[in-house]
C-alpha positions as CSV (number, residue, x, y, z in Angstrom):
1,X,-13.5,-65.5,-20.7
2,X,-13.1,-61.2,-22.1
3,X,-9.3,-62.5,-23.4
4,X,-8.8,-59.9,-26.6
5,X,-10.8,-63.9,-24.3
6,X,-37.4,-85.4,-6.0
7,X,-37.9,-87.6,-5.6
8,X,-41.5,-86.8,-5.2
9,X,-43.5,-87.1,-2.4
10,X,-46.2,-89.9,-2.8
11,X,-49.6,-88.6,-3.4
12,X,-51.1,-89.3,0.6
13,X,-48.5,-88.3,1.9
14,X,-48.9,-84.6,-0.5
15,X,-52.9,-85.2,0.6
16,X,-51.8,-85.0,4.1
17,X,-49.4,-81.9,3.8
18,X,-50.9,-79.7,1.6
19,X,-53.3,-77.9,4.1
20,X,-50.4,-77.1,6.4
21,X,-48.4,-76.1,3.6
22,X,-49.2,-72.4,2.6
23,X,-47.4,-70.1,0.0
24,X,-44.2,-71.7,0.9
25,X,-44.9,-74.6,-0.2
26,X,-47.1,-73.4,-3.3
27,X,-43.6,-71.5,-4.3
28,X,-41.7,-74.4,-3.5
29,X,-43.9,-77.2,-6.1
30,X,-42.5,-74.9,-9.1
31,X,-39.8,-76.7,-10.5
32,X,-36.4,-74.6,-9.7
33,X,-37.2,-73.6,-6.3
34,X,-34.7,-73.1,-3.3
35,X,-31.1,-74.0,-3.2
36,X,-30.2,-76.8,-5.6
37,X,-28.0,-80.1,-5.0
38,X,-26.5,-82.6,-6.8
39,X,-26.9,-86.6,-7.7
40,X,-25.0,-88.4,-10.3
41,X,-25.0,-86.5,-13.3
42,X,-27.8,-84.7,-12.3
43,X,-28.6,-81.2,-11.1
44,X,-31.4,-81.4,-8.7
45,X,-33.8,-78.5,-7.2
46,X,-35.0,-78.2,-3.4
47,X,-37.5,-81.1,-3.8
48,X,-35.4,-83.1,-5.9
49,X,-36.4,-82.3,-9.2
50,X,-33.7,-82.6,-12.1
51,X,-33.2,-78.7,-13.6
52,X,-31.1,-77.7,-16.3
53,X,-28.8,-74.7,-16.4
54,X,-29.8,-72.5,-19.5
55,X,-28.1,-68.9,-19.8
56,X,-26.3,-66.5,-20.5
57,X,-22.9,-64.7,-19.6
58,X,-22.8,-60.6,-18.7
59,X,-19.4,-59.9,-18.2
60,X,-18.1,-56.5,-16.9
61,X,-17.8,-56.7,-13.5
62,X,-13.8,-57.7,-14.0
63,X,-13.5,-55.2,-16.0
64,X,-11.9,-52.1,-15.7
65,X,-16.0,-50.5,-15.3
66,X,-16.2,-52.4,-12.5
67,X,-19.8,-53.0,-13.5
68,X,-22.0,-55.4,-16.2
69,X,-21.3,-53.7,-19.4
70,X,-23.8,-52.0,-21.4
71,X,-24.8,-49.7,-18.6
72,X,-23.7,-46.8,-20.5
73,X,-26.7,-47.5,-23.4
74,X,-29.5,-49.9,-21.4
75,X,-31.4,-49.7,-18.0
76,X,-30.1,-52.7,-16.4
77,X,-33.7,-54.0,-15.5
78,X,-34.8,-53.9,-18.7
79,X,-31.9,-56.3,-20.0
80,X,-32.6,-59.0,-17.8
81,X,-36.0,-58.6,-19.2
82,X,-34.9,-59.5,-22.4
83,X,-32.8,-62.3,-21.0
84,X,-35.6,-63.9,-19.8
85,X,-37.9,-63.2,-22.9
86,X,-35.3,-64.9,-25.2
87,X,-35.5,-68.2,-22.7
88,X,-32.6,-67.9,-21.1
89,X,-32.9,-68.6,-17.3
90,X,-29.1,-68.0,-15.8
91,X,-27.0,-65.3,-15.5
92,X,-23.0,-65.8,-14.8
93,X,-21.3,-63.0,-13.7
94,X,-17.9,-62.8,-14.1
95,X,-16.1,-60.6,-10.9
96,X,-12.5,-59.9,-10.2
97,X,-11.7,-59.4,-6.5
98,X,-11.5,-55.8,-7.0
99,X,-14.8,-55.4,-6.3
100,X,-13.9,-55.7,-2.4
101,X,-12.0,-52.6,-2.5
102,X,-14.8,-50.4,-2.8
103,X,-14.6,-50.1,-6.6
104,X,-17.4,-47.7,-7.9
105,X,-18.7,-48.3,-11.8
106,X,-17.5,-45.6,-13.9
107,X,-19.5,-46.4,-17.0
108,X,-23.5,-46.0,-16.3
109,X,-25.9,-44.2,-18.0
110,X,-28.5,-42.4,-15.3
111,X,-30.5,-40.0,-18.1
112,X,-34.0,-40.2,-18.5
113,X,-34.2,-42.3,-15.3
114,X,-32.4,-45.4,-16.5
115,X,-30.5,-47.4,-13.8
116,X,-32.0,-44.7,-10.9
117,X,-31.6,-46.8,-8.6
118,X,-28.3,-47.7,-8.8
119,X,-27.2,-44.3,-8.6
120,X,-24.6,-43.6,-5.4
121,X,-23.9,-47.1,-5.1
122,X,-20.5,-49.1,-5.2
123,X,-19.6,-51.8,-7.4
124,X,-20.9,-54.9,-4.9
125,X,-24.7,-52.8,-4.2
126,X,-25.0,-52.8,-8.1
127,X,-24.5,-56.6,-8.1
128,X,-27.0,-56.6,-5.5
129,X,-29.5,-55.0,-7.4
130,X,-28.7,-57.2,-10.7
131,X,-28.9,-60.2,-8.1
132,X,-32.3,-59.0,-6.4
133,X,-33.8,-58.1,-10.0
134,X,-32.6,-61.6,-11.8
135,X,-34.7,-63.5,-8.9
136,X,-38.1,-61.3,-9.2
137,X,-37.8,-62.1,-12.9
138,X,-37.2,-66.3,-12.5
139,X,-33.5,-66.6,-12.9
140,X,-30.5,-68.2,-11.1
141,X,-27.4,-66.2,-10.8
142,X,-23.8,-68.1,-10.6
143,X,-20.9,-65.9,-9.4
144,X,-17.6,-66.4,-11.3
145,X,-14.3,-65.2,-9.9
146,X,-13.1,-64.6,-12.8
147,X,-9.5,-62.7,-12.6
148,X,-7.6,-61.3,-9.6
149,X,-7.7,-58.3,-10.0
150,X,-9.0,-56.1,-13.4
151,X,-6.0,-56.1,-15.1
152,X,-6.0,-59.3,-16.6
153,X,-6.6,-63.2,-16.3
154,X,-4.5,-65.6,-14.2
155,X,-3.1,-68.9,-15.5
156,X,-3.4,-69.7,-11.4
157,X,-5.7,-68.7,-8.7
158,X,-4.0,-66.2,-7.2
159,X,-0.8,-64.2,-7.6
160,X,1.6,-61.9,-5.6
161,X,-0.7,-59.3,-5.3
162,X,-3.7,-61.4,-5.0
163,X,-2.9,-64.3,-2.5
164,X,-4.8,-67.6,-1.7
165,X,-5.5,-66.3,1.5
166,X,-7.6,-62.8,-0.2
167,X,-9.1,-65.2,-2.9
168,X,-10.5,-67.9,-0.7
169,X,-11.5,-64.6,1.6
170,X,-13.5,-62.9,-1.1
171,X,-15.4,-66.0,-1.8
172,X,-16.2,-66.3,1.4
173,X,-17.3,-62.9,2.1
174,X,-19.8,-63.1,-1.1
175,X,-21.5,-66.8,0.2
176,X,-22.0,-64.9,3.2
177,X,-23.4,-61.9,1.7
178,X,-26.2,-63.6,-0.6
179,X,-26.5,-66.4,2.2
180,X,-30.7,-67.0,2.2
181,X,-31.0,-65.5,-1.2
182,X,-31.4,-68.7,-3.5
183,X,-31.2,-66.7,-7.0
184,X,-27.6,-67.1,-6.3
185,X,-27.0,-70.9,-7.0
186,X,-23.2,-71.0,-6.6
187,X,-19.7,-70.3,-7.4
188,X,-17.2,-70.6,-10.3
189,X,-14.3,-70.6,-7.9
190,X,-12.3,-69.5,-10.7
191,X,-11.9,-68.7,-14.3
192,X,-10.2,-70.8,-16.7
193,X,-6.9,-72.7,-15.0
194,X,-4.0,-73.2,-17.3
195,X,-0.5,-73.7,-17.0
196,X,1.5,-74.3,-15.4
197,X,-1.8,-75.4,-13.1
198,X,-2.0,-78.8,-12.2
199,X,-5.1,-81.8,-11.9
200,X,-3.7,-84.2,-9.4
201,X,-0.3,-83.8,-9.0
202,X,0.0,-83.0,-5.4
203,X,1.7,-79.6,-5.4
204,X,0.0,-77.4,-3.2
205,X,1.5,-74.8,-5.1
206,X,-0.2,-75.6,-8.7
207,X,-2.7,-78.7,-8.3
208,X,-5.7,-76.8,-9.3
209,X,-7.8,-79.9,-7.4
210,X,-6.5,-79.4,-4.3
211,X,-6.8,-75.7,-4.3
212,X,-10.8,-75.7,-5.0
213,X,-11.5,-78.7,-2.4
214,X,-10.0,-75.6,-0.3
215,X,-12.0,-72.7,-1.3
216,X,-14.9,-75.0,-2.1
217,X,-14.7,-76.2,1.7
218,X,-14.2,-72.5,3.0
219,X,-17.7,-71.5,1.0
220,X,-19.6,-74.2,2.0
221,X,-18.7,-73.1,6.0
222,X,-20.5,-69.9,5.4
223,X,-23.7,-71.3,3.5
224,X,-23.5,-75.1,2.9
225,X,-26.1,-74.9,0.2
226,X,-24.4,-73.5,-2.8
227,X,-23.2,-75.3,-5.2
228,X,-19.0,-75.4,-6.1
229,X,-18.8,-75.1,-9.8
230,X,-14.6,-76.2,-10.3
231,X,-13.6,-75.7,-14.1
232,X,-10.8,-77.9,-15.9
233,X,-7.0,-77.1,-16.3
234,X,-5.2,-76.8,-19.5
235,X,-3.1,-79.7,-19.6
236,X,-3.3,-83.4,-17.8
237,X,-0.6,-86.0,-18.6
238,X,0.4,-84.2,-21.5
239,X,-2.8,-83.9,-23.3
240,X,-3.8,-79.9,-23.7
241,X,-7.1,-78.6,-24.9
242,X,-8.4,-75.2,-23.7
243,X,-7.7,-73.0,-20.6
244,X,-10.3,-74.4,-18.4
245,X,-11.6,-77.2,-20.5
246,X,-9.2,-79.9,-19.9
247,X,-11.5,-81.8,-17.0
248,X,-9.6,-85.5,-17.6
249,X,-8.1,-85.5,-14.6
250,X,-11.6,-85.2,-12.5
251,X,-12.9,-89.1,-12.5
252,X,-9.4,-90.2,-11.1
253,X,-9.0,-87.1,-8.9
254,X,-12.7,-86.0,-7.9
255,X,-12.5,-83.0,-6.1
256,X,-14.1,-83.8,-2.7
257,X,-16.0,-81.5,-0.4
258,X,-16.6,-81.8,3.2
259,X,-20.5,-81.0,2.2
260,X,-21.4,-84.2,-0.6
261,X,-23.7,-82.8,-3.8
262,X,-22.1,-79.9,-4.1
263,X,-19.7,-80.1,-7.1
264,X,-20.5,-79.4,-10.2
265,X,-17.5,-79.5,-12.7
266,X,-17.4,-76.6,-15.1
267,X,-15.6,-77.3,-19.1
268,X,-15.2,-74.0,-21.7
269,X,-15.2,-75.0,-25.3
270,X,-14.6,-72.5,-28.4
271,X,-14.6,-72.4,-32.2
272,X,-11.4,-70.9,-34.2
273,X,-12.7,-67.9,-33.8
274,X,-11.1,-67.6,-30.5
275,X,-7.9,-70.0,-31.4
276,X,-7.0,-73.2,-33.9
277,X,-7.2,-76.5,-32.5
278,X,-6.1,-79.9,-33.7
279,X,-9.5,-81.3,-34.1
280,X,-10.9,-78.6,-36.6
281,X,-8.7,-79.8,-39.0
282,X,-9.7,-83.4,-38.6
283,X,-10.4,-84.9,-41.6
284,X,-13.8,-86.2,-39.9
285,X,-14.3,-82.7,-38.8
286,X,-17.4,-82.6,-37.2
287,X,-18.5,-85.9,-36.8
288,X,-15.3,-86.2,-34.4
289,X,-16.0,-83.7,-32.0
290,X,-18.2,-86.0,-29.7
291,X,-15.4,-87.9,-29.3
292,X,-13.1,-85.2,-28.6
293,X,-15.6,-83.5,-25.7
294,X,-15.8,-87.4,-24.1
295,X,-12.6,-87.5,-23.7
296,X,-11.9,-83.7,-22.1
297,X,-15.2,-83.9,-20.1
298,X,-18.5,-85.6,-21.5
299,X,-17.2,-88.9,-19.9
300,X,-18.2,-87.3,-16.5
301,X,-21.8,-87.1,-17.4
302,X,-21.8,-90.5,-19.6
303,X,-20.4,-92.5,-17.1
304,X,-23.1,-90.1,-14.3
305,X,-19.9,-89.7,-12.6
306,X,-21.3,-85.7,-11.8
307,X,-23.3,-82.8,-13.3
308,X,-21.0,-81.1,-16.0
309,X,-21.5,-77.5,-16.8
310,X,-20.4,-75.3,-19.9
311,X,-20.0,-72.3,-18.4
312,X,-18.3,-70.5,-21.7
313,X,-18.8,-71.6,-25.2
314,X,-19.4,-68.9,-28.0
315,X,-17.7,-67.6,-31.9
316,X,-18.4,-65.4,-34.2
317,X,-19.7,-67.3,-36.5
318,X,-18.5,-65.9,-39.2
319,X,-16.4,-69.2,-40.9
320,X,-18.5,-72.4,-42.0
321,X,-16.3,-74.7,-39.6
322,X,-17.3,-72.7,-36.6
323,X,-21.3,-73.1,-37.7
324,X,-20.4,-77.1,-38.1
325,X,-19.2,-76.6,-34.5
326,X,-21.8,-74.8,-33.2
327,X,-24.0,-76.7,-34.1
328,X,-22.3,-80.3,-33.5
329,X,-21.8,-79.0,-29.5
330,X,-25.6,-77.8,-29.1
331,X,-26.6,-81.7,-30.4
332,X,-24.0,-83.2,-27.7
333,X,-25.8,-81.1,-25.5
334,X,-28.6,-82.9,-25.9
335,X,-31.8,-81.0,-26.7
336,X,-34.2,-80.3,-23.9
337,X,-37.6,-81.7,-25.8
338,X,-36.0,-85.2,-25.7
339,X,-34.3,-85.3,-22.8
340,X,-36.0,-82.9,-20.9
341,X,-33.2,-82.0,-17.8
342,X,-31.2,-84.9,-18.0
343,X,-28.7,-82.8,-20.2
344,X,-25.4,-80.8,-20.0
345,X,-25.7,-77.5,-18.7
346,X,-24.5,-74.2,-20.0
347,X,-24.1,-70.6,-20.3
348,X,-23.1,-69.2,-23.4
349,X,-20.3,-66.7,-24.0
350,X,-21.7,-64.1,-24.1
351,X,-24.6,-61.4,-23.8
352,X,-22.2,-58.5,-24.5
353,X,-21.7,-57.6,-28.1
354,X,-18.0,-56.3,-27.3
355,X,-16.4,-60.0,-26.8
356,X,-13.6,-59.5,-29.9
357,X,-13.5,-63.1,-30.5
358,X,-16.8,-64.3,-29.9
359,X,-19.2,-61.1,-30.1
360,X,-22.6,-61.6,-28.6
361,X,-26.5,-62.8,-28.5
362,X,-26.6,-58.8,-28.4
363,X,-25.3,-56.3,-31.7
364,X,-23.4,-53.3,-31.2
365,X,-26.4,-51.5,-30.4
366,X,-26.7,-53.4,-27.4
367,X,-30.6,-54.2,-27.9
368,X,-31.1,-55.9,-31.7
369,X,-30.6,-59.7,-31.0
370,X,-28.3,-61.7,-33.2
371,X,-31.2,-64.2,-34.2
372,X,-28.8,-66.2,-36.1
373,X,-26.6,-67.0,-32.9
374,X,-29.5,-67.3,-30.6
375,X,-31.5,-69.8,-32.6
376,X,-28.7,-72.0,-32.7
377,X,-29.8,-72.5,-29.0
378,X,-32.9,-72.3,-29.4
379,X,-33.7,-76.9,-28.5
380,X,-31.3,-76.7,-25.6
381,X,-33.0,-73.7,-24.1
382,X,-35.1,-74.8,-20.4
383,X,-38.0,-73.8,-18.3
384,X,-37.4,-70.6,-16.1
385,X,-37.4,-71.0,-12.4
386,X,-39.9,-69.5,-9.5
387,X,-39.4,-65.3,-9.3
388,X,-38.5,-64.9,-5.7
389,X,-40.3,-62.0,-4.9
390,X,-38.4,-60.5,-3.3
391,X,-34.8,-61.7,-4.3
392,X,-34.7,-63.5,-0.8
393,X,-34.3,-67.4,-0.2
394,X,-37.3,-69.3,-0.7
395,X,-39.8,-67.4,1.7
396,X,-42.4,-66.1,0.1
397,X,-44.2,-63.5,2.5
398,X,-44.6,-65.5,5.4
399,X,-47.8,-67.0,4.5
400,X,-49.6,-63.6,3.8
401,X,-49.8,-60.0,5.3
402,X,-50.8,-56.3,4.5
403,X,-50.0,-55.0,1.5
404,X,-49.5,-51.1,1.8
405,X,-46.5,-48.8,0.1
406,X,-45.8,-45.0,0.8
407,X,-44.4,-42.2,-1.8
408,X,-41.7,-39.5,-1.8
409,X,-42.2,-36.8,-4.4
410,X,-39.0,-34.8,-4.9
411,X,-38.3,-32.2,-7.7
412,X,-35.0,-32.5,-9.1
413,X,-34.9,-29.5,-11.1
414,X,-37.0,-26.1,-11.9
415,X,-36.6,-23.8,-14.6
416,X,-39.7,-22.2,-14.7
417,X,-40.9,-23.3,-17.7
418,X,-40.6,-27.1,-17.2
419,X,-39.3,-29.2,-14.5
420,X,-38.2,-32.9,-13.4
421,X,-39.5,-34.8,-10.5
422,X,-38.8,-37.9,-9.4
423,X,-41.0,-40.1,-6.9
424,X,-40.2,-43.4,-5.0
425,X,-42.0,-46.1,-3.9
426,X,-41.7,-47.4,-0.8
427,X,-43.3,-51.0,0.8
428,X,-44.6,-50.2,4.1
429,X,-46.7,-53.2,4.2
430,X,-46.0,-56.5,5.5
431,X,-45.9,-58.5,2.3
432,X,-44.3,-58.1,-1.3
433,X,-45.7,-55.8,-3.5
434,X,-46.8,-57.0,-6.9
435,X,-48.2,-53.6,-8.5
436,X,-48.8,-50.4,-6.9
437,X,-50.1,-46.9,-8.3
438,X,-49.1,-43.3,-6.9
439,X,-51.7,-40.4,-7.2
440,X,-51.1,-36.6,-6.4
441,X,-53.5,-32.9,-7.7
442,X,-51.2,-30.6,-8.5
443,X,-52.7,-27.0,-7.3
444,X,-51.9,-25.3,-10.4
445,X,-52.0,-25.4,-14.3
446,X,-48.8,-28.4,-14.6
447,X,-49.6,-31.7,-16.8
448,X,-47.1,-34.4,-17.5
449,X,-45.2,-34.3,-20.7
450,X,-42.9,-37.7,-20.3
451,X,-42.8,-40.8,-17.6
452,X,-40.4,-43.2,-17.1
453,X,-40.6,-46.5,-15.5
454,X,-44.3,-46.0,-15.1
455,X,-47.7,-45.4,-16.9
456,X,-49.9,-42.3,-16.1
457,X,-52.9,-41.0,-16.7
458,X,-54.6,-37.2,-16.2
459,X,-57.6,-35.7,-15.5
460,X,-57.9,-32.0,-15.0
461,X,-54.7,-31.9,-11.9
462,X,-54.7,-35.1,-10.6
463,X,-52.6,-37.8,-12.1
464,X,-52.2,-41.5,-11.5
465,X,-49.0,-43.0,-12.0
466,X,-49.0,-47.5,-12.0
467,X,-45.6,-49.0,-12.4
468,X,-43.9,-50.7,-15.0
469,X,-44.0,-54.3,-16.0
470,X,-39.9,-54.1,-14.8
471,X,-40.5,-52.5,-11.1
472,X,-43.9,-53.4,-9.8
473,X,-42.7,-56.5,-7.3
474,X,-41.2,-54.4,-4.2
475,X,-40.3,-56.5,-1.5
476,X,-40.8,-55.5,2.2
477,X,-38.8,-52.5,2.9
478,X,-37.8,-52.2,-0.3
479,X,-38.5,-50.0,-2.5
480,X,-38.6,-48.6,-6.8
481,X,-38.8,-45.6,-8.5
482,X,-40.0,-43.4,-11.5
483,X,-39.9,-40.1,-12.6
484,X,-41.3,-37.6,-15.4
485,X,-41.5,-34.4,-16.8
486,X,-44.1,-31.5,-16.9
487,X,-44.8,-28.0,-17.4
488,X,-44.9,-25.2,-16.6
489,X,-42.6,-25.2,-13.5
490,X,-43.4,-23.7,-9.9
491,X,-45.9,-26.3,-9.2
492,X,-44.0,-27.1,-5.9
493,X,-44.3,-30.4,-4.1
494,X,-47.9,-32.1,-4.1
495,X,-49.4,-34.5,-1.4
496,X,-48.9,-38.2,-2.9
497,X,-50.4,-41.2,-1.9
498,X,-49.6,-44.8,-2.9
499,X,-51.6,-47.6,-2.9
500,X,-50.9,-51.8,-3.4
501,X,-52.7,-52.6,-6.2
């Protein structure tokens, strides 16, 4: 939306393994781990363990920014921080296909070190860095192809500017870029269908079905381990509901992959504060509403015909029916201390504060949480998943190795009386970094008099610098940053040495 919307192993057979198995297989017992799979209604994790989509939406990417909004007031790291804090353990993040153009984000906020690292960098490495950062901290990703292009939604998947062909491209291009990292999950192959598209009706041309067994297929060739999340159509034998939400044609017409488990059908479902519907003026308003979500796309997990997904759902709350709603959907849900993962999935629409209809778990200021709105999901909130480490795809370190890191001190800027330095962190090692602390003795008079994105400490000319509870896991090769402020200038550039804490 942004319109204006295990089976388990038995226990000898575990004896018998567990010797051989190492930190693979220590990362892999936390529920969530690898790539995940379907059966029935269920979602299932690498060892067959049912999990439960819980999250959140961070649109911006397919928006004219070209980037997650919110950029322009937050360090990025330090909002999937308080994703995770609040118990939400997915991001969606919506794209348009104008991020293969070489799109660059026009709207980031780089003072006082926030976002460094995603300074230089085009649209795709920023999503790279979200991606890597989301799977250090214990959440799944799901890419959604949300429109085209940035100009607007589509009521099909592509259009004249936009063909099948660069669509079904695109996706393909981004299962093969995040192939081996599991934090990304899956797909959306595309935002909210609606009319004149199809469910069933045979034309190649409209029949929304045929067109994801088509780009779900062409995914699956380049890493057959995502999942295909396919969201409804508008209308089906005359029946509408809303863009995306209308799934009735599904049980008759499953979308079928050359790659079984893979599907996972995706509904939307919104209050009036995005648009009147029949129903809310029901005299049984809500206690009809179960039947009205059954009927649209509920039956598919009743009847554990497949996993269903609610990818949007969100309002303002600002009228009493949409609270009755609210609340009414969140039950049908079914809350996670009762059913544990056997449930309906979801992201709700949305983290941003700047969705007119629906505004956000965020205010305006882009860091006070609405506590209202996010209480309301507070019982069908789930468990986190395994940090990756290193944003890669389920393999640890490699059973252990070095741990070592190297520094760069570089001053940015003199003016004799202060100056600003900035320093990065490099793993040398031959394992993931959890924490690491940088040291240097200045030769003259200098102290600190700010850091950012790490802790210090001084004595006499030497200071210690250990990083921040957002940057200290630094997989191989890879690397984080800080910087800070001191006085007076002139100090020039001190030996620094790093060491893996």
């Amino acid at each position: 939306m942004f319109r204006s919307l295990r089976r388990a192993l038995c226990a000898v057979t575990a004896a018998l393994l567990l010797p051989l198995a190492g930190a693979q297989t220590a990362r892999a017992a936390d529920p969530g781990a690898g790539y995940w799979h379907t059966s029935g209604r269920q979602i299932l994790d690498s060892a067959d363990r049912p999990v439960r989509i819980a999250g959140i939406n961070w649109f911006g990417f397919e928006t004219g920014n070209h980037v997650v909004h919110g950029l322009w007031s937050r360090d990025y790291k330090s909002m999937i921080d308080q994703m995770k804090s609040l118990g939400y353990n997915t991001i969606r993040l919506p794209y348009s296909d104008d991020l293969f153009k070489g799109t660059v984000p026009d709207s980031i906020d780089f003072s006082g070190g926030k976002n460094a690292d995603l300074q230089g960098l085009d649209s795709l490495q920023v999503m790279d860095r979200i991606v890597t950062y989301a799977g250090r901290d214990g959440l799944k990703v799901i890419l959604d192809r949300h429109r085209p292009d940035s100009g607007g939604q589509s009521a099909l998947w592509y259009t004249p500017a936009v063909p099948e062909s660069t669509w079904i491209a695109d996706l393909k291009a981004l299962a093969a870029r995040y192939a081996g990292q599991d934090t990304v999950i899956g797909i959306d192959l595309h935002n909210e269908p609606h009319d004149p598209a199809c469910w069933g009706c045979g034309d190649t041309a409209v029949d929304w079905r045929l067109a994801a067994q088509r780009a779900g297929n062409a995914v699956l060739s380049v890493n057959s381990r995502l999942l295909v999340f396919v969201e409804g159509v508008q209308t089906y034998n005359g029946v509408s509901g809303w863009w995306g939400g209308n799934l009735m044609g599904a049980g008759q017409y499953p979308v079928q992959l050359d790659v079984a488990n893979r599907v996972v059908y995706s509904a939307h479902d919104y209050a009036t504060s995005v648009a009147q519907q029949s129903w809310f003026s029901d005299p049984s308003f809500p206690a009809n509403m179960p039947g009205v979500w059954d009927k649209y796309w509920g039956y598919l997990f009743k009847q554990n015909i497949a996993p269903v997904w609610v990818g949007e759902f969100g309002t303002t709350l600002q009228s009493s029916v949409d609270q009755k709603w609210l609340a009414a959907l969140v039950s049908y849900l079914r809350p996670t201390a009762t059913y544990g993962a056997d449930s309906i999935s979801w992201t709700f629409w949305s983290w941003n504060p700047n969705s007119g209809d629906t505004g956000g778990i965020l205010k305006d200021d882009w860091t006070t949480v609405d506590t209202v709105k996010d209480g309301y999901l507070a019982s069908v909130k789930a468990p986190g998943f395994p940090s990756t480490g290193d944003g890669g795809g389920g393999g640890g370190d490699g059973g252990g190795g070095t741990a070592a890191c190297a520094a760069a001190y570089t001053v940015s800027s003199d003016w004799g009386s202060g100056f600003n330095a900035d320093v990065k962190v490099t793993n040398t090692g031959a394992t993931a970094l959890t924490s690491w602390k940088v040291t240097w003795t200045w030769s003259g008079g200098q102290r600190v008099t700010s850091m950012w994105n790490a802790t210090y400490t001084q004595s006499g000319a030497t200071v210690s610098a250990v990083n921040a509870a957002h940057n200290g896991a630094v997989p191989v090769g890879g690397s984080a940053g800080f910087g800070f402020g001191g006085a007076p200038g002139g100090g020039g550039t001190p030996a620094v040495t790093c060491t893996a804490t």
